[in-house]
N, C-alpha and C positions, 0 to 999 in steps of 0.2 A: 467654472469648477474644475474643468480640466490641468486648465495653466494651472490651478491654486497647486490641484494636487501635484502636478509635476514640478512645483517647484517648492514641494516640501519633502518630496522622495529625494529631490537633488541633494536638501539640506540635509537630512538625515544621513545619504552618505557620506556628505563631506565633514559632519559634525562625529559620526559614530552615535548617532541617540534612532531609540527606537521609535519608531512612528507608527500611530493606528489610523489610519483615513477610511473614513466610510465615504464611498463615491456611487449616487443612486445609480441606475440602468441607464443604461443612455450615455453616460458623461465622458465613456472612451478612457478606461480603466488603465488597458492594456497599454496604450501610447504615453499614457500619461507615469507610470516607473517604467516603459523600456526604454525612454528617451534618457531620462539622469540613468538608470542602469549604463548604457551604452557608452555613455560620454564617462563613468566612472572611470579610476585608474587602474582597478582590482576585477578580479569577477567576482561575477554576481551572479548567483541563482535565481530562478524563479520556481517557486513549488505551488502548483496546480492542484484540485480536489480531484478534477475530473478530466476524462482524455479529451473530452469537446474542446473543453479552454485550450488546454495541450495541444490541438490538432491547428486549434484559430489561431495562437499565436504562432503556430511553425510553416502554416501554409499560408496565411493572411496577412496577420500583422508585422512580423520580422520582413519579410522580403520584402512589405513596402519602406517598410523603415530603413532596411539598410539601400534601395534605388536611393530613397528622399537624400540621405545621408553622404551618397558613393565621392569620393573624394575629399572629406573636410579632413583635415591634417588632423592627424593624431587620433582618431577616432577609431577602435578596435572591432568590427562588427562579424567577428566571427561568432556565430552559436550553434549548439549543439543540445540534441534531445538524447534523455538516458532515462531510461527505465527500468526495473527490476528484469534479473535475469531470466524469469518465463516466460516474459512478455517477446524473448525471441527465440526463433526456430532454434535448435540445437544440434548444427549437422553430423558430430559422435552418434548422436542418439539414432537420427536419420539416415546414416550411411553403416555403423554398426550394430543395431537393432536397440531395442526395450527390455532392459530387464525382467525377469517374468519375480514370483515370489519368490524362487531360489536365488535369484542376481542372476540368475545364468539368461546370457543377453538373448531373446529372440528376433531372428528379421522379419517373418512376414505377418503381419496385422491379422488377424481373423474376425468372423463376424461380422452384422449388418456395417459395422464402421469402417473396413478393409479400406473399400473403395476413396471414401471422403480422407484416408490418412494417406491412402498413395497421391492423391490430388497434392495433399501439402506437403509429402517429400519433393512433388516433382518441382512445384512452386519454389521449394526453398534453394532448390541444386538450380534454378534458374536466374533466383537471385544472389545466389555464391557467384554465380557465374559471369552477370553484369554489375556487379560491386551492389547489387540493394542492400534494404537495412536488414532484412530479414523478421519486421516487424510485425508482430500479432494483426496489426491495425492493419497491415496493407496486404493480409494473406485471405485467399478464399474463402467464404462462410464457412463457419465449423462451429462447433460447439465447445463445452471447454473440456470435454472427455477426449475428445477427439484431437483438439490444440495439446493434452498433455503426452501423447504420445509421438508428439514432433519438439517435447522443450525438456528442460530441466529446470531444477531449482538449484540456488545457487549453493545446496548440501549436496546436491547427485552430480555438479559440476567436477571434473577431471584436476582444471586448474588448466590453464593456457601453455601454462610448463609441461605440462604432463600429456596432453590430449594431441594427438596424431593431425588434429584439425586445427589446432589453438589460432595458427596465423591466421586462416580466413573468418575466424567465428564471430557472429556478426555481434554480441556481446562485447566482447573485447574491442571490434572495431568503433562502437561506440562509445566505449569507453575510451578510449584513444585519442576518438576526436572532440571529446570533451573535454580533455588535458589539454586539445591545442587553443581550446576557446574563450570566449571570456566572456558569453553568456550560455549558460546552461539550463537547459530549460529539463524537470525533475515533476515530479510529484509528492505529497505530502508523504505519504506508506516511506518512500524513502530516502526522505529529507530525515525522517523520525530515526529510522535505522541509521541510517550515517550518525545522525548528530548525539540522538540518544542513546542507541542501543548501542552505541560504537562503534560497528562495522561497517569498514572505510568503503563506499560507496560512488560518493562524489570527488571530484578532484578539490583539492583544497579552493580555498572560497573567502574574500571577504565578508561578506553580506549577503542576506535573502531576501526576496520580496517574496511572502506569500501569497497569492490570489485566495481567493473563495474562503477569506480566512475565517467563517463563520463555521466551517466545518472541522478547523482541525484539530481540536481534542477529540473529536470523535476518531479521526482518522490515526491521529497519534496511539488513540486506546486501540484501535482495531491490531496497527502493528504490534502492540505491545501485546495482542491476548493468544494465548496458546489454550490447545487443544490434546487433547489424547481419549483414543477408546481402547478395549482389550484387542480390535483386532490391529492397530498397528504396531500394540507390543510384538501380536505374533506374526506381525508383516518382519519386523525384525528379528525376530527369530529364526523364522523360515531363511531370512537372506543369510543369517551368520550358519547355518551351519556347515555350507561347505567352507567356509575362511575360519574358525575356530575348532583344536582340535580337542579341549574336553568336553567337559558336561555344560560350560557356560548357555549354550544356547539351548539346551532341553532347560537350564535352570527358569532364561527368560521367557520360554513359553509356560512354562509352570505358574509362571508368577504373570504372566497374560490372563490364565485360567482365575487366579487369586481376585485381580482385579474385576473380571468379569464379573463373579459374586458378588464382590462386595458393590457394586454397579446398582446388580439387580436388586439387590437387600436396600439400597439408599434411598430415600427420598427424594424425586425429582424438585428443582428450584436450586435457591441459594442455599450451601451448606455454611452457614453460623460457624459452627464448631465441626472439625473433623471426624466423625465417631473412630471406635477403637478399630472396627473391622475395616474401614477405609484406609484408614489413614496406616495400616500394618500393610495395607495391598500396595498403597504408593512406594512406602520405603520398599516393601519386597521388587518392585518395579525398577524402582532406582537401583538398589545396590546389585539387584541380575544385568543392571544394562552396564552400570560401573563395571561388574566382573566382566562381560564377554566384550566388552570395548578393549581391555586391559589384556585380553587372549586373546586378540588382534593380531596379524604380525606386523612384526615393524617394518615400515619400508625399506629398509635395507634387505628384510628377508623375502620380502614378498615380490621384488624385482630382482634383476639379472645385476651381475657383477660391471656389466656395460651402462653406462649413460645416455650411450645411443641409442636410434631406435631397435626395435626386435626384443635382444631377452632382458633389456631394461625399462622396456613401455611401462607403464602404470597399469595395472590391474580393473578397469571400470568396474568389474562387478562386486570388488572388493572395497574400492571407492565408496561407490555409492550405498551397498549392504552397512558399511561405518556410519556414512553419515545417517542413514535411517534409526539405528543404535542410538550416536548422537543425540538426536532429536528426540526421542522419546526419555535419553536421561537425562534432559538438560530440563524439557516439562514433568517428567513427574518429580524431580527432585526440588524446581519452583512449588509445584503442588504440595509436596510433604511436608517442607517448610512452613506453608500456612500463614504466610506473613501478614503482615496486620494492614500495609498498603494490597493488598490485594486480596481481590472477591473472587471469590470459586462457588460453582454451581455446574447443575447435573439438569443435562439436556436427556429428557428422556429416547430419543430417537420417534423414529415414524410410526406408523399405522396404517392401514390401507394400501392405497396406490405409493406411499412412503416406506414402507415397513424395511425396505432394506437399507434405511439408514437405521445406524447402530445408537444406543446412548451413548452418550460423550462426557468429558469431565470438560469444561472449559476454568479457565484463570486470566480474571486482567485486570488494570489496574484499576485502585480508587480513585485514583486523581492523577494528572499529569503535569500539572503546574511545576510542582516541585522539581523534576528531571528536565522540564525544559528549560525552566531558569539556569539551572545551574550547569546544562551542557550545552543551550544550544544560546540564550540568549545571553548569560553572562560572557560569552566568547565570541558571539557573531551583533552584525549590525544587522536590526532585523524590521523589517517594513510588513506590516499587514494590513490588508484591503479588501473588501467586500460594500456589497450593496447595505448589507446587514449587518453592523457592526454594536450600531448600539441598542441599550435596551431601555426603556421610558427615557431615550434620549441621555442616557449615559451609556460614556467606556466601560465603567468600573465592573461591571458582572461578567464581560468578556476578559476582560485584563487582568481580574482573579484567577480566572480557566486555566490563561495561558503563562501564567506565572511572574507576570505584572502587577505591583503595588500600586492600588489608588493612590494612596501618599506619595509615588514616586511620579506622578503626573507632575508635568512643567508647563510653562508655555515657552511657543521658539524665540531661542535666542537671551532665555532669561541663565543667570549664574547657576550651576547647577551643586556647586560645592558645597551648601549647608546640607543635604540630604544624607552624607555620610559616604564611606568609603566605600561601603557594598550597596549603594543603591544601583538602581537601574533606570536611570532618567527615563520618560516616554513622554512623547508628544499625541494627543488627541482630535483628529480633526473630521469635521464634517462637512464636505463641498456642497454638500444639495444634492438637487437635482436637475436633470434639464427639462424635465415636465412640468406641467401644469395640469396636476390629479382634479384638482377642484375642478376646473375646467376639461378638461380632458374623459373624464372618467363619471361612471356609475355605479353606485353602491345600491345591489337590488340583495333583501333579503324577502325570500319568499313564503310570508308567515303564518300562508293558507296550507300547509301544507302541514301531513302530520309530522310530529319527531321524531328521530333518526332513532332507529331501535337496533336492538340486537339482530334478528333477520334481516340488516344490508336493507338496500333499495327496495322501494316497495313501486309499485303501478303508479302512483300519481310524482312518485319524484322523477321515475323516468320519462313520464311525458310532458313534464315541466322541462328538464333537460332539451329535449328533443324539439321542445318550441322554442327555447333559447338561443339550441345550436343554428336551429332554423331561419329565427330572427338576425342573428351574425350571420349569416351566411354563412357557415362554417366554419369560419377564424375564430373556435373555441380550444383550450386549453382546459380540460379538465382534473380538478386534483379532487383524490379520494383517500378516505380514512384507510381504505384496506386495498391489499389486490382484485379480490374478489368484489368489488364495489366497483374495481373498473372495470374490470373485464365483463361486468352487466350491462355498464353503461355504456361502453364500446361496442356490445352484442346487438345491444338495442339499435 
């Protein structure tokens, strides 16, 4: 199964035809496209669901591959891991402080969290200091309240040009050595942003292989969905008014207040249709964040007449207070528009031990087929692979998702030119597995038991469980309907 697949990844690159291989557990996924990846002539991505895979091939599988490999002529085996720019420390952030709501940057952390944030400046000035990656994954336990005040996003980012730190930042350093590479190892979130949303992300690229590819329109919609509440209209408000000198920023919290109403008057769920009071809060949203984006000043005015550093540094507070602006008119002006690919709904916020989440407007998309076709697969060679590809033993319901035509199925090596100009050939394959479930495995449903109800686990399913786990001797894996279903049967 392995060979088959590795040597239909080979063909695909060298053909340019998309490939879907479903390869069960076991069958060595990973070996089987890094091996054609490596020997290609181009780079090649790989886009990951999850940071595990990420982790396995960059500490596991690559280093064996490129020992197995070290010396065969012509063989390119550099690679390189990139990930979205909060996933690393930010040493601006950590050596000149945190914006507070004004933008006005503060240094020292306060509250219970002080402590666990000075841990991660010091980690991170540790790793400036011995060339580390600066990576989320290899820094101290923390939480993600706590990780956000050691990072930025890539809106509160300076710009490399502009930032005091740019050289040693370990963003850019990864970025770097991803231009020098020729396998790039990514994740799905921003494979989507490079290829879909446009924002050049990755270094240019022949082909992708995706891993886990049962997950990626979920992951495709995740990037694509935006968010806004009233209070980060008035997070942005509160940052422009020292950098804006008329009424624009009392205008934007005005119309923060506007939104907030119309919030509370809505209907939580999906909004069908816009009503009149909503949808007058969004434009009001939109056109306040258009005006005080617009009374801005320009960078020419807001830096020194010099280029160098001192009275021509870049402004961080000013920076970052923009792109907050930004961000809030780039969604509510998505929102206002109401497009017809796109589903909007009203997250009522918390209750109880929750309450201090706010309601929220969320927007994303109805389908993603259509933008992947046409940016990501009509331009790249693209190979996807999972355990789970098909469904009652066909591509066809995953190859809809991801903006592949059943009718554009082929088999390898057959003429592809009757399909038409705009088609998009794809290959379909199914290695197996290397087990034997029939033999191997036991199907136990346990039909003494009552049906699962509304109140979660009851007393006799957790000591069914509990004799089960007992009977394995503990090499159980349990999956549950809900969180709270596990964390019963974990208590237990």
């Amino acid at each position: 199964g392995q060979v088959a697949m590795a040597e239909a990844v080979g063909a695909a690159l060298r053909e340019g035809e998309h490939l879907l291989v479903q390869a069960g557990t076991g069958t060595g996924k990973s070996l089987a496209y890094l091996v054609p990846a490596l020997v290609h002539d181009k780079r090649v991505v790989v886009a990951t669901a999850t940071l595990a895979l990420q982790h396995q091939l960059v500490e596991r599988d690559l280093p064996r591959l490129v020992e197995a490999v070290k010396g065969a002529p012509g063989v390119d085996t550099s690679y390189a891991v990139l990930k979205g720019r909060s996933n690393y420390a930010c040493l601006h952030r950590i050596r000149e402080g945190v914006p507070d709501d004004q933008g006005v940057l503060v240094d020292v952390p306060q509250g219970s969290m002080a402590e666990k944030v000075l841990e991660l400046r010091a980690w991170a000035e540790q790793e400036a200091e011995g060339k580390g990656s600066g990576e989320r994954d290899a820094a101290p336990r923390h939480t993600d309240r706590e990780w956000r005040q050691v990072s930025v996003s890539h809106r509160d980012c300076l710009g490399a040009s502009k930032c005091p730190f740019g050289q040693e930042c370990f963003a850019e350093v990864a970025r770097e050595k991803a231009h020098r590479s020729h396998l790039v190892i990514t994740n799905h979130s921003l494979l989507a942003i490079d290829a879909i949303e446009g924002v050049p992300m990755i270094p240019d690229y022949d082909a992708v292989v995706i891993d886990e590819a049962h997950e990626l329109t979920a992951r495709v919609t995740q990037a694509a969905t935006d968010e806004l509440t009233a209070a980060d209209v008035e997070r942005a408000a509160r940052r422009s008014v020292r950098h804006v000198g008329g009424t624009e920023a009392d205008d934007l919290a005005d119309a923060a207040e506007a939104l907030r109403d119309a919030m509370a008057e809505a209907r939580p769920g999906r909004i069908e249709r816009l009503g009149e009071e909503l949808s007058d809060a969004l434009v009001l949203v939109r056109d306040a964040a258009r005006a005080c984006l617009s009374a801005y000043p320009k960078a020419s005015d807001s830096q020194g007449s010099k280029g160098g550093p001192g009275e021509g540094d870049a402004d961080p507070g000013l920076t970052q207070a923009k792109g907050t602006v930004q961000d809030v008119f780039a969604v509510a002006e998505r929102m206002a528009a109401a497009a017809a690919a796109d589903v909007l709904w009203l997250n009522e916020g918390g209750s109880g031990e929750h309450s201090r989440i706010p309601p929220r407007l969320c927007v994303a998309p109805l389908e993603v087929w259509g933008p992947m076709r046409d940016k990501l697969l009509a331009d790249k060679t693209v190979v996807m692979t999972s355990a789970t590809l098909m469904l009652g033993g066909d591509f066809g319901a995953l190859a809809s998702n991801v903006g592949l035509k059943p009718s554009e199925r082929v088999r390898p090596g057959v003429d592809t030119g009757g399909l038409g100009e705009d088609a998009l050939p794809w290959v379909g394959l199914d290695v197996g597995s290397p087990f034997d479930y029939a033999q191997q495995g036991i199907l136990y449903v346990a039909r003494h038991l009552p049906p699962p109800g509304r109140d979660g686990l009851v007393k006799a399913q957790l000591d069914e469980i509990v004799d089960l786990v007992d009977a394995a001797e503990g090499r159980t894996l349990g999956l549950f309907s809900s969180r709270r279903a596990a964390e019963a049967a974990a208590e237990e």
